[in-house]
C-alpha positions in Angstrom: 5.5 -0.9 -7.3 7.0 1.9 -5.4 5.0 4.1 -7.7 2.5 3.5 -5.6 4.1 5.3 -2.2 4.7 8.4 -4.4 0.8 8.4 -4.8 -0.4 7.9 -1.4 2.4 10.2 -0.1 0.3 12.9 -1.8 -2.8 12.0 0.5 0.0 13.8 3.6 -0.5 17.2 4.5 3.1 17.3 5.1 5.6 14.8 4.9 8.2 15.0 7.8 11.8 14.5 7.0 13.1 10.9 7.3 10.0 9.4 6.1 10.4 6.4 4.1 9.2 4.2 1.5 8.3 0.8 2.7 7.6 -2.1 -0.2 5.7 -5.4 1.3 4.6 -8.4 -0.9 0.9 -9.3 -1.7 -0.8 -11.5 -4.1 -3.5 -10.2 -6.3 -5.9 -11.6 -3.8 -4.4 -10.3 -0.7 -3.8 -7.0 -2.4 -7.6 -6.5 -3.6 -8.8 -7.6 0.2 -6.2 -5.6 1.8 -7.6 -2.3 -0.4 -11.1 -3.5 1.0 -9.7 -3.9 4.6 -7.8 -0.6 4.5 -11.3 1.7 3.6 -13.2 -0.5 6.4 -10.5 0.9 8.4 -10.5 4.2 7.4 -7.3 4.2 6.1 -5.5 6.6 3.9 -4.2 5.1 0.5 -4.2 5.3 -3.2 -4.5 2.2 -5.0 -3.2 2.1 -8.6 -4.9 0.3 -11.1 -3.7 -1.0 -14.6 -4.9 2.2 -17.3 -3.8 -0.1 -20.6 -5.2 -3.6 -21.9 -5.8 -6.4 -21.3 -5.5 -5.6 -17.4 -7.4 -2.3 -17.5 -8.3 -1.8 -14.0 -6.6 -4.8 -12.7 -5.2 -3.5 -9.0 -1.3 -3.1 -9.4 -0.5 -2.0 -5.9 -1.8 0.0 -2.9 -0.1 3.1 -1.1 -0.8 4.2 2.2 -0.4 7.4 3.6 2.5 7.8 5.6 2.2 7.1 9.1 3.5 6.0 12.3 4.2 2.4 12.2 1.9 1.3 15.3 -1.3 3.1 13.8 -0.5 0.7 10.6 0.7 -2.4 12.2 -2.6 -4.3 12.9 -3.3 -3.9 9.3 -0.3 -4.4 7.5 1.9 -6.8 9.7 1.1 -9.8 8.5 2.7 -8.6 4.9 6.2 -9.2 4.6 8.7 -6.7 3.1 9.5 -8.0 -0.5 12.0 -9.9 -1.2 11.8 -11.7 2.2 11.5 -14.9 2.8 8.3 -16.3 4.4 9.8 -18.1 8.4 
């Protein structure tokens, strides 16, 4: 799904050097209510979506566009990196 940070780092003006790529986990759910969260927020990102069946349009993964950490946090810190372990 990193496909997706490739996407919304096309939404940057200018990426800075040192920028990274951060991948969190969602669930289909939480993915499609985070995309509805993110607009309601005003918040940069590309969300890819499924082009082939039987999933045509089915939400794959969201990118947003790079930014500092504290202007993303209240949105996206209750998603943990992938491949973590829930506490």
């Amino acid at each position: 799904m990193v496909h997706a940070a490739g996407e919304s780092a096309r939404l940057a003006p200018l990426l800075p050097p040192g920028t990274h790529a951060v991948v969190l986990a969602a669930s289909g759910d939480r993915l499609r209510a985070l995309e509805v969260e993110l607009a309601a927020a005003g918040i940069p990102h590309a969300a890819v979506r499924e082009p082939d069946p039987p999933y045509c349009g089915a939400l794959l993964a969201i990118g947003v566009q790079p930014a500092p950490r504290a202007a993303l946090r209240r949105t996206l810190g209750k998603y943990r990196l992938l491949g973590e372990e829930a506490p």
